[in-house]
C-alpha positions as CSV (number, residue, x, y, z in Angstrom):
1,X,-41.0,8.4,-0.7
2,X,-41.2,10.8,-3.8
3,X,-37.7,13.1,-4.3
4,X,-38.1,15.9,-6.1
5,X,-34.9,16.8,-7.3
6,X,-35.4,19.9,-9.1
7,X,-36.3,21.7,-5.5
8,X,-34.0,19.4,-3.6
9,X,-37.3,18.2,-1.5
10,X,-39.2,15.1,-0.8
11,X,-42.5,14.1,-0.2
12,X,-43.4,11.5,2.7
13,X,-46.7,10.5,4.5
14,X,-46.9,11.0,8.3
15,X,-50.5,9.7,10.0
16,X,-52.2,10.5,6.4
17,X,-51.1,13.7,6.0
18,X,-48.3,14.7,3.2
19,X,-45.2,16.6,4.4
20,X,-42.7,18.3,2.0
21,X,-39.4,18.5,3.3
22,X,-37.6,21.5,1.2
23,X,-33.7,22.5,1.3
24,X,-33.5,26.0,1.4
25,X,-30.5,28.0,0.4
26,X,-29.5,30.6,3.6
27,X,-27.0,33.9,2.8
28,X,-24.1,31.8,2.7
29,X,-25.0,29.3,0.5
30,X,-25.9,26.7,2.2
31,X,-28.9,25.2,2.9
32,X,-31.1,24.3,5.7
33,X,-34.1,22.1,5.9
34,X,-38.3,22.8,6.5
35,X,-41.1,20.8,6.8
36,X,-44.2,21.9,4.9
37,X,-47.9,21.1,5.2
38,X,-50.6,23.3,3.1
39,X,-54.3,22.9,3.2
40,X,-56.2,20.6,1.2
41,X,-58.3,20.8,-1.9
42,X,-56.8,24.1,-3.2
43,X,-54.0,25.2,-4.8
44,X,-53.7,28.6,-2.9
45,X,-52.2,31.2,-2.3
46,X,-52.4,29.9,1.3
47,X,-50.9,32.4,4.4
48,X,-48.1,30.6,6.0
49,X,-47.1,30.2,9.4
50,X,-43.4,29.4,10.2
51,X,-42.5,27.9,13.4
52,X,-39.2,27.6,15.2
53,X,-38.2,26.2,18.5
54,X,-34.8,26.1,20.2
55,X,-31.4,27.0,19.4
56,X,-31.1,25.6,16.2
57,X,-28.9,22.5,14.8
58,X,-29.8,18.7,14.5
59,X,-31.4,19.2,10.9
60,X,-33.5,16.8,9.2
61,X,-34.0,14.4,11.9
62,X,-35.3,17.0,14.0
63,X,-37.9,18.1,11.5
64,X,-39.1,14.3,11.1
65,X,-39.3,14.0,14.8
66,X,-41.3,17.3,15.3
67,X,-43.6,16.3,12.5
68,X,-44.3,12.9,14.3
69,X,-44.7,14.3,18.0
70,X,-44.9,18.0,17.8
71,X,-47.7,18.8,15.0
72,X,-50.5,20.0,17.1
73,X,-50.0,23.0,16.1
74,X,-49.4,22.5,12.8
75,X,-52.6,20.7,12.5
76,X,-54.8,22.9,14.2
77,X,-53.3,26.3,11.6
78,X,-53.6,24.3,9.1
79,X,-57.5,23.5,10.0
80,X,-57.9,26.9,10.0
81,X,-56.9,27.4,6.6
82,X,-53.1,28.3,6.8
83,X,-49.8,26.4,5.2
84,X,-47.7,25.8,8.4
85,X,-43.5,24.9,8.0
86,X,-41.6,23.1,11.0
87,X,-37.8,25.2,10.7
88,X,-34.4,24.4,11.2
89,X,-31.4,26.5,11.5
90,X,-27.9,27.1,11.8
91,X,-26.4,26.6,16.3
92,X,-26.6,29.4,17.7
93,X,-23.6,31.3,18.7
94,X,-22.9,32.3,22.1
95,X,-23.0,36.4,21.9
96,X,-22.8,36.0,18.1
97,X,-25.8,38.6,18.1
98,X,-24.2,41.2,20.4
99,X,-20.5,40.6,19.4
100,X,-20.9,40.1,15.5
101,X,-22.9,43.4,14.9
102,X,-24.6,44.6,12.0
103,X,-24.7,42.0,8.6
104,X,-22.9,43.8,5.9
105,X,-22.7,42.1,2.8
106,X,-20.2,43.3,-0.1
107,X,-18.6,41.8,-3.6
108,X,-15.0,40.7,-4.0
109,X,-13.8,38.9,-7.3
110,X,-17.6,39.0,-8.4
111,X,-18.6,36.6,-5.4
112,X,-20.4,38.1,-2.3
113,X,-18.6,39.0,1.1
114,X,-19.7,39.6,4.3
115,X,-18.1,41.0,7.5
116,X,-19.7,37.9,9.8
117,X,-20.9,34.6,9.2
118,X,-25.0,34.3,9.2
119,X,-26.3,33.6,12.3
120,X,-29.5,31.5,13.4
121,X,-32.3,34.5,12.9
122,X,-31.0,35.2,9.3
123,X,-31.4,31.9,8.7
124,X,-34.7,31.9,9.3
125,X,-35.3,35.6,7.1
126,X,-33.9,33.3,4.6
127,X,-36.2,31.4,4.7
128,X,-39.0,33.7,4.8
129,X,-37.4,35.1,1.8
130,X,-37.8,31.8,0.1
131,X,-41.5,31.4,0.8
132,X,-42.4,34.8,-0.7
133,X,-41.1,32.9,-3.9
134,X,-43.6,30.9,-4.1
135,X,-46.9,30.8,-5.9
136,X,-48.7,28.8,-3.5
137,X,-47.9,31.5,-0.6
138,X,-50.1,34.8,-0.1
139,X,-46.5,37.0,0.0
140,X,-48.5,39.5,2.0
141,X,-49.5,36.9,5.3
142,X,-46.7,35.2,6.4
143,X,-46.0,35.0,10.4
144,X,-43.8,33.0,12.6
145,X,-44.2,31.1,15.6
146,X,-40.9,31.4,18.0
147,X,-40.5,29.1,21.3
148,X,-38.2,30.1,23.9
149,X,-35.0,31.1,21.9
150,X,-36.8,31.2,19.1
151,X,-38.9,33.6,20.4
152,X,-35.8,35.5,20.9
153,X,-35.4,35.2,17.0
154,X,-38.3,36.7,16.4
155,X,-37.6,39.7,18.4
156,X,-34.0,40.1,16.6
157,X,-36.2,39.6,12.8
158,X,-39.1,41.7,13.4
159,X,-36.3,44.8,14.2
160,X,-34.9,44.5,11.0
161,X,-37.0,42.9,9.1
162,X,-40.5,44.1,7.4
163,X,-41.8,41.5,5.6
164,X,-43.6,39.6,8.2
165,X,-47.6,40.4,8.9
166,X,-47.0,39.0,12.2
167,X,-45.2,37.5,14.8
168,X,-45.7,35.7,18.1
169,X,-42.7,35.3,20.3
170,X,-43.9,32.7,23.3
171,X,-41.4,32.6,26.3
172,X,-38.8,34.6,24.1
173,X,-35.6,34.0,26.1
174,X,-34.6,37.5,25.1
175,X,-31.8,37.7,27.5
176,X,-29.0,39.1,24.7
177,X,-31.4,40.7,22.6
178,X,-32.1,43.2,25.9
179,X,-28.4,43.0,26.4
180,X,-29.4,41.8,30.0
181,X,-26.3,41.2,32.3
182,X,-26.8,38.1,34.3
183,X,-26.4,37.7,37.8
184,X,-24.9,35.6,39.6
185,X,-27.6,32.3,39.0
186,X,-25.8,32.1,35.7
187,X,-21.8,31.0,35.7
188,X,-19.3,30.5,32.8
189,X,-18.5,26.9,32.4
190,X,-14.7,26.4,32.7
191,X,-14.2,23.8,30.4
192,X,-15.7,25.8,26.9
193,X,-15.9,29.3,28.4
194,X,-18.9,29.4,27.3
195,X,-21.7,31.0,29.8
196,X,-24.2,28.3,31.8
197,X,-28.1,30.0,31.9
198,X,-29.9,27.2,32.5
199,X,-31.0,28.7,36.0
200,X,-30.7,31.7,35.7
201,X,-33.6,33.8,37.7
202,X,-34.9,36.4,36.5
203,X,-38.6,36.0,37.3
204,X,-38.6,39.6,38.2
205,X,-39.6,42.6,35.9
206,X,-37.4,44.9,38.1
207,X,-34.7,42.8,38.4
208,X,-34.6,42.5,34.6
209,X,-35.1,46.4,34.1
210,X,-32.2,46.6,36.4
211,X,-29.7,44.9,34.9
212,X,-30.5,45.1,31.0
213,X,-28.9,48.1,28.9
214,X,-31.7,50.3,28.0
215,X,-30.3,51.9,25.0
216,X,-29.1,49.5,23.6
217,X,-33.2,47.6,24.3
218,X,-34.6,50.9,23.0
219,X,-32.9,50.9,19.8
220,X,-33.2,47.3,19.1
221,X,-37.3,47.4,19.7
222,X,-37.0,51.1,17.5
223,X,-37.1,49.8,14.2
224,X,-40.2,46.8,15.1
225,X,-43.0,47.6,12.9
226,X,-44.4,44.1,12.4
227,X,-47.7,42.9,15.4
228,X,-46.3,41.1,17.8
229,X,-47.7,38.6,20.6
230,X,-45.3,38.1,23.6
231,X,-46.9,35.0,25.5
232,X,-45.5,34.5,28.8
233,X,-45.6,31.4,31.5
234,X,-46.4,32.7,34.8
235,X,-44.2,30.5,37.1
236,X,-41.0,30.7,35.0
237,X,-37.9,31.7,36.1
238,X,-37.5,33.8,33.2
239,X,-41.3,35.1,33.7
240,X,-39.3,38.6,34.1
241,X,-37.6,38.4,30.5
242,X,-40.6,37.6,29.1
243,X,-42.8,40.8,30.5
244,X,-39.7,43.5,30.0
245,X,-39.9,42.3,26.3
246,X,-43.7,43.2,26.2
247,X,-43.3,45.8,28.4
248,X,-40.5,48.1,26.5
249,X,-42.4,47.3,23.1
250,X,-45.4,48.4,24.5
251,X,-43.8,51.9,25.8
252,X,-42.2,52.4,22.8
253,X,-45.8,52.3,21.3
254,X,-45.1,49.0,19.0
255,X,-48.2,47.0,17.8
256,X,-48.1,44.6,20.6
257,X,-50.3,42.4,23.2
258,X,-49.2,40.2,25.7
259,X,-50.9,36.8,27.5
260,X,-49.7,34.6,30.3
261,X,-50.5,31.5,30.8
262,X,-50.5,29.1,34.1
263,X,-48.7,25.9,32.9
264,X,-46.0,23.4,33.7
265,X,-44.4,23.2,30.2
266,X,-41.9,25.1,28.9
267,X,-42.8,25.3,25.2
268,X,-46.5,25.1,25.6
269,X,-47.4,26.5,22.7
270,X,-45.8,23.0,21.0
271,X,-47.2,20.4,22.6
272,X,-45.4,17.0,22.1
273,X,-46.7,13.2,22.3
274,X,-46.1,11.4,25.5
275,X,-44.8,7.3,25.6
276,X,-48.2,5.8,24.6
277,X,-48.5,8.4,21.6
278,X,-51.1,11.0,22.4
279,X,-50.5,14.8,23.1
280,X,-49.8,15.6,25.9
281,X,-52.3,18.6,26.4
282,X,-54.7,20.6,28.6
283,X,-57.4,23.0,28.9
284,X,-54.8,25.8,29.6
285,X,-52.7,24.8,26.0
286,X,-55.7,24.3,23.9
287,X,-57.2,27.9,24.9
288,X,-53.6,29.5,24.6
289,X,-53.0,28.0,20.9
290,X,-56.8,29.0,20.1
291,X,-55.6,32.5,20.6
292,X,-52.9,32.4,18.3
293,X,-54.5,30.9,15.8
294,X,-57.3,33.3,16.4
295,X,-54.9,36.3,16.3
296,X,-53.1,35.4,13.4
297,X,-56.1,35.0,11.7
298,X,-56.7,39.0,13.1
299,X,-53.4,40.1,11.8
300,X,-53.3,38.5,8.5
301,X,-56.8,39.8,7.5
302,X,-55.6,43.6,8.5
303,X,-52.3,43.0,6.8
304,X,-51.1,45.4,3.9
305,X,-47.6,44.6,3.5
């Protein structure tokens, strides 16, 4: 294993391919962890795809585990030419989007201070803010990958945030980010006070439309000017979620397509490795992925950030 300490990353091997874990410094000062892997024979400037799945924590560990059993993905952009980072984040904070409000950062006794903590999707700009740094990165084509809350995350980044060529959000659990009002399929659990989603239905566009505060949607989708792909899963209890997100970007005349897919998974786009260590895959993943591979390709060839 080779540390460079200057960066605060190391180098390991993983299945013959070399993986640079990074520490990146977020608003606050500290640092979260990625997982790099760039094309080979050349030096760059590569496009860069960053990919994030979940709500966030479990650091390291999870990186090393994603880049053992969920790299499919990663392999297949970086066939196609493109660096490709697995992310990690801050927890995400129940409400912390709605509740916290807008960052605002100010100066006391020469240090920086801000009205909220960071939350999860600043993290992540961060990061993005970090690869622009880099020499090796084409600053103009960089585009994220969100699954399921992360998808949500790249909702919340692409309406504040311009310096992405693209994004895909696949199964974006956008629940808060529509300031959707569940029903009763969802329950506060007693013990934390915290609210229980897990089963929540809303496989119904209008049931979702219902019960989500348009304004606050409308101005929230407003300031997107980034592509976007919402990919949907057509059985999914949240199947509604999914389509209201494409639906009110598409109204409001946003550079945005949508796709659904027939499949079991939830997180499709990521396949993973079963028990005797091959992926887990089908027809219906492997033509999903090749269409974001195929459409990122699209979007970072018209990009002119």
């Amino acid at each position: 294993m080779e540390i460079n300490t200057s960066e605060l990353s190391f180098f390991e091997e993983v299945e013959g391919k070399k993986v640079e874990y990074s520490m990146v410094e977020t608003w606050d000062g500290l640092y979260t962890p990625v997982a790099v892997r760039k094309p080979s024979g050349d030096d760059g400037p590569f496009p860069i795809v960053l990919m994030a799945a979940g709500n966030g924590g479990e650091g390291l560990p999870w990186l090393m585990d994603a880049i053992r059993n969920r790299a499919y993905t990663m392999d297949r952009l970086v066939e196609a030419g493109f660096a490709c980072a697995w992310l990690r984040y801050r927890t995400e904070v129940e409400l912390g989007y709605n509740n916290g409000g807008k960052m605002v950062r100010d100066m006391r006794q020469g240090r920086e201070m801000f009205n909220r903590s960071p939350l999860e999707y600043e993290d992540e700009i961060a990061i993005i803010d970090y690869f622009k740094t880099k020499s090796w990165v084409d600053s103009n084509r960089i585009g994220v990958i969100g699954m399921s809350h992360g998808g949500e995350m790249a909702l919340k980044i692409v309406s504040e945030y311009h310096g992405l060529a693209a994004a895909v959000a696949s199964e974006p659990a956008s629940h808060e980010y529509l300031a959707l009002m569940p029903d009763d399929t969802a329950f506060v659990n007693k013990k934390t006070g915290l609210r229980n989603i897990e089963e929540m239905q809303m496989a119904e566009v209008e049931k979702v439309r219902k019960r989500i505060d348009m304004i606050i949607a409308k101005e929230r989708i407003e300031g997107i000017t980034t592509p976007v792909l919402v990919m949907g899963r057509d059985e999914d209890h949240l199947q509604g979620i999914f389509k209201t997100s494409f639906d009110l970007l598409n109204e409001a005349g946003k550079n945005v397509e949508w796709v659904s897919y027939d499949h079991d998974y939830h997180g499709y786009v990521f396949p993973i490795k079963g028990d005797d260590g091959k992926y887990i895959l089908n027809d219906v993943q492997i033509c999903a992925i090749d269409h974001v591979v195929s459409w990122l390709g699209e979007k970072f060839s018209e990009s002119k950030l």
